[in-house]
PDB file of N, CA, C and O in Angstrom:
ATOM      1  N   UNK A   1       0.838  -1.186   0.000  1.00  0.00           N
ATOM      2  CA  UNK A   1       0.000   0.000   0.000  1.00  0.00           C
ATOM      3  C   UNK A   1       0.881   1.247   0.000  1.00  0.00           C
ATOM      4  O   UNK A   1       1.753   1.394   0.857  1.00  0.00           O
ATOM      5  N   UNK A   2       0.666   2.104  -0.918  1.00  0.00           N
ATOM      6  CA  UNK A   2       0.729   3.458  -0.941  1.00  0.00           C
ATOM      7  C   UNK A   2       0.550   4.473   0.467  1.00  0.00           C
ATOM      8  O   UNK A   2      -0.643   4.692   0.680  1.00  0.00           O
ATOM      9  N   UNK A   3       0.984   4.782   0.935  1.00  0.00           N
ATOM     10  CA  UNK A   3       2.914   5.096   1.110  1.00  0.00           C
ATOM     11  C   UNK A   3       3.442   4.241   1.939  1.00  0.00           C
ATOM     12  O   UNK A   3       2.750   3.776   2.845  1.00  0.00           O
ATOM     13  N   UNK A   4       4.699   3.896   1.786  1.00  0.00           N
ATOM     14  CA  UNK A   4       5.269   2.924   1.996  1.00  0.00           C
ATOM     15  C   UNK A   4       5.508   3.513   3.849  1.00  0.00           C
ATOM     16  O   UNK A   4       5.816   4.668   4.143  1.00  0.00           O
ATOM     17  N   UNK A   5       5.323   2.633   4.641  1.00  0.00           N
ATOM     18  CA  UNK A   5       5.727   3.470   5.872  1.00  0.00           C
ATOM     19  C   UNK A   5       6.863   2.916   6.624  1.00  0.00           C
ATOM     20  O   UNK A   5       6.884   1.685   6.665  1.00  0.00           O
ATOM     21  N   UNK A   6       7.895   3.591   7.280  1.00  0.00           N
ATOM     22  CA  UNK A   6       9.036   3.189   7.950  1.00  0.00           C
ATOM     23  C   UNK A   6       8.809   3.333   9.334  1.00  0.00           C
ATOM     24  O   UNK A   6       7.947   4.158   9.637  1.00  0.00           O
ATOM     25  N   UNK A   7       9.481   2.616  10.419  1.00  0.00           N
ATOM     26  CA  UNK A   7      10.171   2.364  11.491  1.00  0.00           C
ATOM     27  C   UNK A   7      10.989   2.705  11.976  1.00  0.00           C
ATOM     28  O   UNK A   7      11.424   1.731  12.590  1.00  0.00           O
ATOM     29  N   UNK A   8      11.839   3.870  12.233  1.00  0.00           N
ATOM     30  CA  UNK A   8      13.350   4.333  12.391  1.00  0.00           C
ATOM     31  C   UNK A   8      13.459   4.149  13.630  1.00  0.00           C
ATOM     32  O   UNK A   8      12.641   4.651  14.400  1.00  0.00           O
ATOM     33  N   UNK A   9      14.769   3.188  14.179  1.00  0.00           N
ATOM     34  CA  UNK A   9      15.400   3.099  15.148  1.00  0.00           C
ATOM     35  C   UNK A   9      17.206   3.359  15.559  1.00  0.00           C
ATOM     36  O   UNK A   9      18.185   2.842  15.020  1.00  0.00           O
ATOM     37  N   UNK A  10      17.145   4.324  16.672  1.00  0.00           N
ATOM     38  CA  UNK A  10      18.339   4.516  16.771  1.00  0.00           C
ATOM     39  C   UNK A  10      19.083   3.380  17.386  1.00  0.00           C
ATOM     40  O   UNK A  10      18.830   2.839  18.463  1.00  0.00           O
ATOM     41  N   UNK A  11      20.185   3.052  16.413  1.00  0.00           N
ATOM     42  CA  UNK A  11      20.757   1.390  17.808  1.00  0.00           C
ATOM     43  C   UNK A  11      22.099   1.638  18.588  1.00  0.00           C
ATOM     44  O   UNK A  11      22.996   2.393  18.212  1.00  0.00           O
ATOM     45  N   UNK A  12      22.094   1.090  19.419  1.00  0.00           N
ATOM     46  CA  UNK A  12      23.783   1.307  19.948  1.00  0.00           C
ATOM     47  C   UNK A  12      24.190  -0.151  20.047  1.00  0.00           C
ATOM     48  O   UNK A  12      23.802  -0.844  20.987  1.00  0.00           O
ATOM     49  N   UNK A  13      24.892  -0.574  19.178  1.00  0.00           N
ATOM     50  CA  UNK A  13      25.369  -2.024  19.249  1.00  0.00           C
ATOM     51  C   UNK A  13      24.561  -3.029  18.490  1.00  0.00           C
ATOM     52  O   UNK A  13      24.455  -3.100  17.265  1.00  0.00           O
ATOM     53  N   UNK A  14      23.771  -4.122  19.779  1.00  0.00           N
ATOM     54  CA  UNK A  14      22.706  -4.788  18.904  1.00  0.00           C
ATOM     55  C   UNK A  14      21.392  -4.379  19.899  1.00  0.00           C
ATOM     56  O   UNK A  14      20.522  -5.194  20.205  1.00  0.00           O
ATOM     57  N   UNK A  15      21.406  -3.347  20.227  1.00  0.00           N
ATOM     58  CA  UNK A  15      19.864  -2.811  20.973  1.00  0.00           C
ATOM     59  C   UNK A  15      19.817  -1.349  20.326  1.00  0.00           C
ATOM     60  O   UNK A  15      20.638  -0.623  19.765  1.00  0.00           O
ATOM     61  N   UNK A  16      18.518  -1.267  20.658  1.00  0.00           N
ATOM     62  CA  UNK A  16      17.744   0.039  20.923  1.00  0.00           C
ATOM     63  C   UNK A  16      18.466   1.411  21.917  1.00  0.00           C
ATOM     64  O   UNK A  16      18.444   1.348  23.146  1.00  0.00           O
ATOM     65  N   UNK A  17      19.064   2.573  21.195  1.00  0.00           N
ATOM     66  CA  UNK A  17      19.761   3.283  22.103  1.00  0.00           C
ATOM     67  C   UNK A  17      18.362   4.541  22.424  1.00  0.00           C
ATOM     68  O   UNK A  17      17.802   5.394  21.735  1.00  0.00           O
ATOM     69  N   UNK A  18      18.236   4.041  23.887  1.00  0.00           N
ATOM     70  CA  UNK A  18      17.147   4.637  24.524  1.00  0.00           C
ATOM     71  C   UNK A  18      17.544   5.979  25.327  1.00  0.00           C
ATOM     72  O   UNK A  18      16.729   6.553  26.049  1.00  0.00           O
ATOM     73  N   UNK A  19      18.955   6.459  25.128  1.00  0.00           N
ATOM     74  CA  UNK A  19      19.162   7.907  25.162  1.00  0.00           C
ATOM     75  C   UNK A  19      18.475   8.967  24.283  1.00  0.00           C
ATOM     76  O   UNK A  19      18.257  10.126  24.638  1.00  0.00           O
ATOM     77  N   UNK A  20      18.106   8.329  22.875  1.00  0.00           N
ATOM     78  CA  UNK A  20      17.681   9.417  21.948  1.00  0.00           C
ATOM     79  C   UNK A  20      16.080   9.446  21.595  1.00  0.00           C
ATOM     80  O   UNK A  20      15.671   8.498  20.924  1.00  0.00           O
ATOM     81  N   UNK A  21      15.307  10.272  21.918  1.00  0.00           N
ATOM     82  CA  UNK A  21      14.020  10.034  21.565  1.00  0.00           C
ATOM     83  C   UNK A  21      13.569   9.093  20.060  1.00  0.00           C
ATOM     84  O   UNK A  21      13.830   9.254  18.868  1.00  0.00           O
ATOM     85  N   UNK A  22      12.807   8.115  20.797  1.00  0.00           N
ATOM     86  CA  UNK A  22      12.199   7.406  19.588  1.00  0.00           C
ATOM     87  C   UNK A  22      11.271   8.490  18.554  1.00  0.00           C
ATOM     88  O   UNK A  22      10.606   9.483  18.850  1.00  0.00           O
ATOM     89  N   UNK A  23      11.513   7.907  17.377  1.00  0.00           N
ATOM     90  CA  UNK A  23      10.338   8.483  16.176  1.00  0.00           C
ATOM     91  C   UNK A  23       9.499   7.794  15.617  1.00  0.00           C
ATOM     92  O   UNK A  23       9.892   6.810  14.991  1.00  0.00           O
ATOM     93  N   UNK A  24       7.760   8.179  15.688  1.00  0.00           N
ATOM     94  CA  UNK A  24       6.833   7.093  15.602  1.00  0.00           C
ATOM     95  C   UNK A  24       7.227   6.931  14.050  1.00  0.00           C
ATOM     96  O   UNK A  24       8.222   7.339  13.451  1.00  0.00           O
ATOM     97  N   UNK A  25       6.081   6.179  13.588  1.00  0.00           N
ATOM     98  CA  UNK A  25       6.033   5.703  12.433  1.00  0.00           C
ATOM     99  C   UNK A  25       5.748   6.822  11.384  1.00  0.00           C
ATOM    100  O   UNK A  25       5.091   7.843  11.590  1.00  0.00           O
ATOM    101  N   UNK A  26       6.404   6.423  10.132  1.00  0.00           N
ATOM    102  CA  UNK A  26       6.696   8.032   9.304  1.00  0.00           C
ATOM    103  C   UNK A  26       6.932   7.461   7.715  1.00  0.00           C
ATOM    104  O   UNK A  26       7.171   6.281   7.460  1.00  0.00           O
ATOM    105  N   UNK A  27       6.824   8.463   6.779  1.00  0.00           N
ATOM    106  CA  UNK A  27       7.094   7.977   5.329  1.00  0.00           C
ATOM    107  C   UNK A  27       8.355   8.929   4.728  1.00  0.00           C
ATOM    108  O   UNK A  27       9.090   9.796   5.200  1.00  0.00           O
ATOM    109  N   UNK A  28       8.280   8.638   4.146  1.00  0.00           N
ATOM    110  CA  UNK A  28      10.022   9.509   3.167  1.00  0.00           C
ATOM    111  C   UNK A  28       8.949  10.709   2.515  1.00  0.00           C
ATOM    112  O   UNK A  28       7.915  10.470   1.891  1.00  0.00           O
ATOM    113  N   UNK A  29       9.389  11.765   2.780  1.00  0.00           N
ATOM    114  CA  UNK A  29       9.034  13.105   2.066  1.00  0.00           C
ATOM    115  C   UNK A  29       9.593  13.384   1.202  1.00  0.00           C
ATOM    116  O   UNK A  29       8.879  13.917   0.353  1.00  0.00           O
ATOM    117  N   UNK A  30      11.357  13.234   0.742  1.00  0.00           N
ATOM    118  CA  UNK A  30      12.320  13.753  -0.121  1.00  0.00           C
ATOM    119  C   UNK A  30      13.179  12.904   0.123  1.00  0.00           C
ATOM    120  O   UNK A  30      13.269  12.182   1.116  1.00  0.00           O
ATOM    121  N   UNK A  31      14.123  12.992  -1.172  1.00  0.00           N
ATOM    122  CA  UNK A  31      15.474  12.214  -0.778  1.00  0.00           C
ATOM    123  C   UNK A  31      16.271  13.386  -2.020  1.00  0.00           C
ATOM    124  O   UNK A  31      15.789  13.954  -3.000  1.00  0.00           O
ATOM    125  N   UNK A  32      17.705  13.399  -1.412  1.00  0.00           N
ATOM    126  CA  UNK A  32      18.276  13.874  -2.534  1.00  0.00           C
ATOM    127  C   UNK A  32      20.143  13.500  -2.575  1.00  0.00           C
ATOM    128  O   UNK A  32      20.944  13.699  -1.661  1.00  0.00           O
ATOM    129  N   UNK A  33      20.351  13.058  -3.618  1.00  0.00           N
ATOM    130  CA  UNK A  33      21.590  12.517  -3.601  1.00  0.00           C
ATOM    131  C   UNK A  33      22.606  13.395  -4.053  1.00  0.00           C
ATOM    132  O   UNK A  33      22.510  13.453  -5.278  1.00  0.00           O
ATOM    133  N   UNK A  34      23.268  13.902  -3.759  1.00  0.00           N
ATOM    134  CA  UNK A  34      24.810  14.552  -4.232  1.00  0.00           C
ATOM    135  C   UNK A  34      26.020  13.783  -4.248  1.00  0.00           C
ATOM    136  O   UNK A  34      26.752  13.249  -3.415  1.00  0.00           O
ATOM    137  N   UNK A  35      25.957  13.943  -5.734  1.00  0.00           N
ATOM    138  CA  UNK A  35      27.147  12.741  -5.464  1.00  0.00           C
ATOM    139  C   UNK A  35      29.323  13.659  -6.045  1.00  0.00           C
ATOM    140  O   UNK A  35      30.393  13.174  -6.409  1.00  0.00           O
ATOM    141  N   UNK A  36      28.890  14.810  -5.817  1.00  0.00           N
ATOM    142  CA  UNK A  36      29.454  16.147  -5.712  1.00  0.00           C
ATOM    143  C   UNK A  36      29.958  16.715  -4.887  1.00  0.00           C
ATOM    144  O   UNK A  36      30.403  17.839  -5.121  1.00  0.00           O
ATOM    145  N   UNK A  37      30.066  16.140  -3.634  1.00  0.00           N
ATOM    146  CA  UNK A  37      29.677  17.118  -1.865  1.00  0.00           C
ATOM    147  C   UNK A  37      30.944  17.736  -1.884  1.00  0.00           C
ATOM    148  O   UNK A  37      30.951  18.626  -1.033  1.00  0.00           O
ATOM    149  N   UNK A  38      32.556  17.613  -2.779  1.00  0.00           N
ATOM    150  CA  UNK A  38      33.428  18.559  -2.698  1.00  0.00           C
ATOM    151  C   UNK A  38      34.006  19.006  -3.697  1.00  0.00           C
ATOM    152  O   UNK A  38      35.194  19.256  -3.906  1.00  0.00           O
ATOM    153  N   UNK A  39      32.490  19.157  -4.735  1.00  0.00           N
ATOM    154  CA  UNK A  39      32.674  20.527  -5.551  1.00  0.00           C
ATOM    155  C   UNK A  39      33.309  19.381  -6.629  1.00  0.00           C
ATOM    156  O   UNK A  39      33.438  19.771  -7.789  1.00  0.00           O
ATOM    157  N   UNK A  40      33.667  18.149  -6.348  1.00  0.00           N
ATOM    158  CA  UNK A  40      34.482  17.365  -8.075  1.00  0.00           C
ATOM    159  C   UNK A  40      33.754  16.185  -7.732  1.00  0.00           C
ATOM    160  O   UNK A  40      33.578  15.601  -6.662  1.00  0.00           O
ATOM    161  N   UNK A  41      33.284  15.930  -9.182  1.00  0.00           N
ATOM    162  CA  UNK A  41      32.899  14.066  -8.592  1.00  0.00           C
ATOM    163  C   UNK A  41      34.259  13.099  -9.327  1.00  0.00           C
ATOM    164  O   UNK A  41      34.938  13.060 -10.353  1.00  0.00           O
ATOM    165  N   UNK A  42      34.092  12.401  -8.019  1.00  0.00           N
ATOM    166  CA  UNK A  42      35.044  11.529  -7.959  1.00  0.00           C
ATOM    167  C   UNK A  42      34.889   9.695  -8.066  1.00  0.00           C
ATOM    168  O   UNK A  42      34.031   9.821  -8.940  1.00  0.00           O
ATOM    169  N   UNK A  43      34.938   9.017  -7.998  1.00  0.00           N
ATOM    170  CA  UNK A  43      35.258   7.456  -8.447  1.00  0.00           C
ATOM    171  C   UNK A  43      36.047   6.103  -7.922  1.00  0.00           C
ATOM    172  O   UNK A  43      37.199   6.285  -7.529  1.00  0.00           O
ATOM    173  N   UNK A  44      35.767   5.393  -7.902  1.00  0.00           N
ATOM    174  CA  UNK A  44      36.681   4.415  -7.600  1.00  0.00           C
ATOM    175  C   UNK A  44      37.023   3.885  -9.161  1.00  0.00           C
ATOM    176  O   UNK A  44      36.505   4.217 -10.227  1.00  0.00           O
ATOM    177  N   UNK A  45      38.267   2.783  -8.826  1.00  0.00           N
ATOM    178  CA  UNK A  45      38.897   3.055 -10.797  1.00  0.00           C
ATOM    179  C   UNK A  45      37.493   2.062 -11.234  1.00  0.00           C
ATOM    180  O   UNK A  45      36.822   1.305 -10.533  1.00  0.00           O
ATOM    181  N   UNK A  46      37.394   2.379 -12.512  1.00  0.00           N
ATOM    182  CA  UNK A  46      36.475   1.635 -13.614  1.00  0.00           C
ATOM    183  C   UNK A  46      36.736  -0.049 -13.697  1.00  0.00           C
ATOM    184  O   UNK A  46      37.794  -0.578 -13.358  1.00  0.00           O
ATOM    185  N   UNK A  47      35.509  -0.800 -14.234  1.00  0.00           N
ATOM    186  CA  UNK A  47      35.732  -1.907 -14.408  1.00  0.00           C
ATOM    187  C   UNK A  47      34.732  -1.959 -15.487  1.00  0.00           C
ATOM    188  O   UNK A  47      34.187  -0.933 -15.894  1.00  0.00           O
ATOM    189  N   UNK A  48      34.407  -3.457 -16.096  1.00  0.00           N
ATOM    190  CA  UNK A  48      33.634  -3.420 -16.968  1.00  0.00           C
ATOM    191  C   UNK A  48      31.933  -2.786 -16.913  1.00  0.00           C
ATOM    192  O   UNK A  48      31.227  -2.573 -17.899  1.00  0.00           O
ATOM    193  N   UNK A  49      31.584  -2.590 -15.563  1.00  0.00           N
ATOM    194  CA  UNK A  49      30.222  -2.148 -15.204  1.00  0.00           C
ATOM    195  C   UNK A  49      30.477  -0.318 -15.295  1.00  0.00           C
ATOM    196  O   UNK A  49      29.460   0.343 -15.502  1.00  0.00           O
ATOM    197  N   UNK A  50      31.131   0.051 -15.220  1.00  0.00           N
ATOM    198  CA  UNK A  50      31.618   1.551 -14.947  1.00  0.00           C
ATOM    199  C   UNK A  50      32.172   1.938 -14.196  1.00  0.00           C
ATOM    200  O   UNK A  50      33.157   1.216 -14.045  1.00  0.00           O
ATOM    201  N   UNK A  51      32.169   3.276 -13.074  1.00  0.00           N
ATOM    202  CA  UNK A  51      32.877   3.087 -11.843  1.00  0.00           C
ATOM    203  C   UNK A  51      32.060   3.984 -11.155  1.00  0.00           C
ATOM    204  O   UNK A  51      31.354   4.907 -11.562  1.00  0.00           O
ATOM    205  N   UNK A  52      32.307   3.503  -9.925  1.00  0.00           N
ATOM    206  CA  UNK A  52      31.012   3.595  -8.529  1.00  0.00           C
ATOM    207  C   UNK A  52      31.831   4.655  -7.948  1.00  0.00           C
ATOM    208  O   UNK A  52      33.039   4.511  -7.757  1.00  0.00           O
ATOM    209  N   UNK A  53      30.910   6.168  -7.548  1.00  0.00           N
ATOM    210  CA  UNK A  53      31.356   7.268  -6.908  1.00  0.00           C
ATOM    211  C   UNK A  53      31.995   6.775  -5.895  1.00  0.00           C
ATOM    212  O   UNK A  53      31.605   5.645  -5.602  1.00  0.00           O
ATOM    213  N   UNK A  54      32.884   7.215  -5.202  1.00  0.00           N
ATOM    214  CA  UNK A  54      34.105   7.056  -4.458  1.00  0.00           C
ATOM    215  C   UNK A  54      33.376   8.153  -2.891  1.00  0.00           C
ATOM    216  O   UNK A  54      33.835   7.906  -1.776  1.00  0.00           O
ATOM    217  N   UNK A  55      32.524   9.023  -3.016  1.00  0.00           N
ATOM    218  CA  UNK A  55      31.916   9.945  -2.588  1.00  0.00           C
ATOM    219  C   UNK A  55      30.643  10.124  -2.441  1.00  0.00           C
ATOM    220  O   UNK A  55      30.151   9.740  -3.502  1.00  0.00           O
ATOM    221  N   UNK A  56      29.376  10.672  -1.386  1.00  0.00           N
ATOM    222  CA  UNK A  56      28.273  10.835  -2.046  1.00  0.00           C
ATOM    223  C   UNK A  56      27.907  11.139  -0.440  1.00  0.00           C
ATOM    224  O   UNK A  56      28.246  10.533   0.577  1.00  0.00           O
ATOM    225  N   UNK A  57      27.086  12.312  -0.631  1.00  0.00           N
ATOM    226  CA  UNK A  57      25.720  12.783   0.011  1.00  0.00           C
ATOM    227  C   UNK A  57      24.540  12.127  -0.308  1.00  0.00           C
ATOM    228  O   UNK A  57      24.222  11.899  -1.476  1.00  0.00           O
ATOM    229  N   UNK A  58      23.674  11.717   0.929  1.00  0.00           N
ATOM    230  CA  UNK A  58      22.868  11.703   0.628  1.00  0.00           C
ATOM    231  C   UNK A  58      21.659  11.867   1.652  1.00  0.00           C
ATOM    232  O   UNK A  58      21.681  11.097   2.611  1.00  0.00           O
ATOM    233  N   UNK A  59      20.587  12.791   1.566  1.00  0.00           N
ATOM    234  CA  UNK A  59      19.577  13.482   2.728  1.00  0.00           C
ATOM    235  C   UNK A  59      18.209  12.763   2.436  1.00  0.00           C
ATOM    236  O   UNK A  59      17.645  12.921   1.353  1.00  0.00           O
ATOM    237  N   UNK A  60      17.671  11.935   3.472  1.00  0.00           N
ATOM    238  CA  UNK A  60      16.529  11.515   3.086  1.00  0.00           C
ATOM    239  C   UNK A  60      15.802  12.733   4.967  1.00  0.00           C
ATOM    240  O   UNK A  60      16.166  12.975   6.117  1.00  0.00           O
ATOM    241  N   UNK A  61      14.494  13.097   3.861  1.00  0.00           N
ATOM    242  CA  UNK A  61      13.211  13.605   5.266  1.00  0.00           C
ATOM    243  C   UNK A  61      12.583  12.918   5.236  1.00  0.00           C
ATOM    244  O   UNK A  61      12.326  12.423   4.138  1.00  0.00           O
ATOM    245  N   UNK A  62      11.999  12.495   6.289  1.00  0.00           N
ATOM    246  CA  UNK A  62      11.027  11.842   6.958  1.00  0.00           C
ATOM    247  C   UNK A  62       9.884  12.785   7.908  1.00  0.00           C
ATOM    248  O   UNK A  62      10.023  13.715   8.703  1.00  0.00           O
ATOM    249  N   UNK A  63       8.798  12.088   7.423  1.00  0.00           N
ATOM    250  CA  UNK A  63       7.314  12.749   7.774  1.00  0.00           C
ATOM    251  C   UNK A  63       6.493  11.909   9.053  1.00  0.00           C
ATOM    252  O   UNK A  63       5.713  11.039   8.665  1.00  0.00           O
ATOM    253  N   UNK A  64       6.649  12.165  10.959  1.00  0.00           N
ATOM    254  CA  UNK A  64       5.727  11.502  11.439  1.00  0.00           C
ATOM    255  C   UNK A  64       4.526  11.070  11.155  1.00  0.00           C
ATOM    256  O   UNK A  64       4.103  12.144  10.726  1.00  0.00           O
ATOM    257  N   UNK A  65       3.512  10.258  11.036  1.00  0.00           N
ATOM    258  CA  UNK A  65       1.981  10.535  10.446  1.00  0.00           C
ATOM    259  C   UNK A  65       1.135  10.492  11.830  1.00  0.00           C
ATOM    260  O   UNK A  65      -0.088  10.383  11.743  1.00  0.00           O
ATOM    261  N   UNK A  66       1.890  10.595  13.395  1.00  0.00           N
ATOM    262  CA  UNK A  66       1.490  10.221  14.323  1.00  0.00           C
ATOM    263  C   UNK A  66       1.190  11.963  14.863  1.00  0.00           C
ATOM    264  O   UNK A  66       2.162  12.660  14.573  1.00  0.00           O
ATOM    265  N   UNK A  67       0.115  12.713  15.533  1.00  0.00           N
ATOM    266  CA  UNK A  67       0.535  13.938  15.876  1.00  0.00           C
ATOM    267  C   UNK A  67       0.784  13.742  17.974  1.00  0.00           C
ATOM    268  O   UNK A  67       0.007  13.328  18.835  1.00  0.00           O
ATOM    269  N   UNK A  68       2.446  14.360  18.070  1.00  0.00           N
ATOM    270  CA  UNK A  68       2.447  14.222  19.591  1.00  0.00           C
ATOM    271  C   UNK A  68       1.624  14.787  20.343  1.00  0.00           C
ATOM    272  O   UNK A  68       1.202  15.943  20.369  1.00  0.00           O
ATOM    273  N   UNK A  69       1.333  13.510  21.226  1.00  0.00           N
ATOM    274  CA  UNK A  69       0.379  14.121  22.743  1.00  0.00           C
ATOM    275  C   UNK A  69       1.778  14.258  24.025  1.00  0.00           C
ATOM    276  O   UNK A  69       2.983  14.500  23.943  1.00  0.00           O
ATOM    277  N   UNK A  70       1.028  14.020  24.917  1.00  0.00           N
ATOM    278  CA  UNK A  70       1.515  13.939  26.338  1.00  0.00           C
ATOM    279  C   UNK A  70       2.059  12.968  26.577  1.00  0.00           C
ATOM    280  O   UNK A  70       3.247  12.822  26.862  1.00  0.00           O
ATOM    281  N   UNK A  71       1.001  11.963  26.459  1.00  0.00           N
ATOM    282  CA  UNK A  71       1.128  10.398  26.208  1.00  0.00           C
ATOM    283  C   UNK A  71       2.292  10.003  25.509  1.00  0.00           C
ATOM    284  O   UNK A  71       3.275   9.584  26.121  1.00  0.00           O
ATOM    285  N   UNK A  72       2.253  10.132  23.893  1.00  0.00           N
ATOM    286  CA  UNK A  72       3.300   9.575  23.495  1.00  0.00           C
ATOM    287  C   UNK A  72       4.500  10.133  23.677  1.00  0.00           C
ATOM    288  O   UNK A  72       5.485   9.451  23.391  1.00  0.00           O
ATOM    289  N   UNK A  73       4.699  11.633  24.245  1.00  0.00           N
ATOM    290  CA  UNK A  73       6.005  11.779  24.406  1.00  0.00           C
ATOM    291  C   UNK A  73       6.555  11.149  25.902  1.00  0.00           C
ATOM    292  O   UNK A  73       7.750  11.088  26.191  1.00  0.00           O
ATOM    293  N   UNK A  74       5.428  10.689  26.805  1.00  0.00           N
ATOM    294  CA  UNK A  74       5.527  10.437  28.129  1.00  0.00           C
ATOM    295  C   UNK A  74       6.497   8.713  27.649  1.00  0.00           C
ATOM    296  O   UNK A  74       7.442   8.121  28.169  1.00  0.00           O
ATOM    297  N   UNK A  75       5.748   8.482  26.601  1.00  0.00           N
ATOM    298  CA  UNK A  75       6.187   6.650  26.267  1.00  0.00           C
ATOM    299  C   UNK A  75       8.015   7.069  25.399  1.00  0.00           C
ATOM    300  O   UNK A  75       8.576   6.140  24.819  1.00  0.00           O
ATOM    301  N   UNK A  76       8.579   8.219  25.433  1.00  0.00           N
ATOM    302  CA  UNK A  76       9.759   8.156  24.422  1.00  0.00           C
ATOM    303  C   UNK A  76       9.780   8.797  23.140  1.00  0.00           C
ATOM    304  O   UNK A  76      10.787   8.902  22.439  1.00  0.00           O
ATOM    305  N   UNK A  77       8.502   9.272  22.822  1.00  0.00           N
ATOM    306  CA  UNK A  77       8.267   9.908  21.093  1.00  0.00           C
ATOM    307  C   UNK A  77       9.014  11.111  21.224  1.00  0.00           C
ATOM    308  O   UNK A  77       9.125  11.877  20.267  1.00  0.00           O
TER     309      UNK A  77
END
C-alpha cells in the first residue's frame, strides 16, 4: 500500500539506544543525492560495469503521520 511506511530506530550495538528520543512511524518526504559534496565528482577506478562514486551525500526527510500528545512523548516519542 501506498505510502510505503518506515520504522526508524536509533541502535547502539545490537539494541535500541534509549538515550535518543524514539520516532513514531513516518514515510520519506524527499530524498536527494549529491554525489558532488566537494565541488568534483570523484570514483573508484572503472571496471567493466563503470565506476562507482568514491563519494556521495545523501539526505533523506522523513514525515511523522502520528501527531504528539503527552502520552506519546511520556512513552519516548
Amino acid at each position: 500500500n501506498l505510502p510505503s511506511q518506515f520504522e526508524i530506530r536509533y541502535m547502539y550495538k545490537d539494541k535500541e539506544n534509549l538515550y535518543i528520543p524514539k520516532i513514531s512511524r513516518c514515510v520519506l518526504t524527499s530524498m536527494d543525492v549529491d554525489y558532488t559534496p566537494n565541488e568534483v565528482f570523484t570514483t573508484f577506478r572503472g571496471d567493466g560495469d563503470g565506476a562507482a562514486p568514491n563519494i556521495m551525500n545523501m539526505a533523506l526527510n522523513f514525515t511523522e503521520l502520528e501527531i504528539m500528545t503527552k502520552d506519546t512523548i511520556a512513552q519516548g516519542y
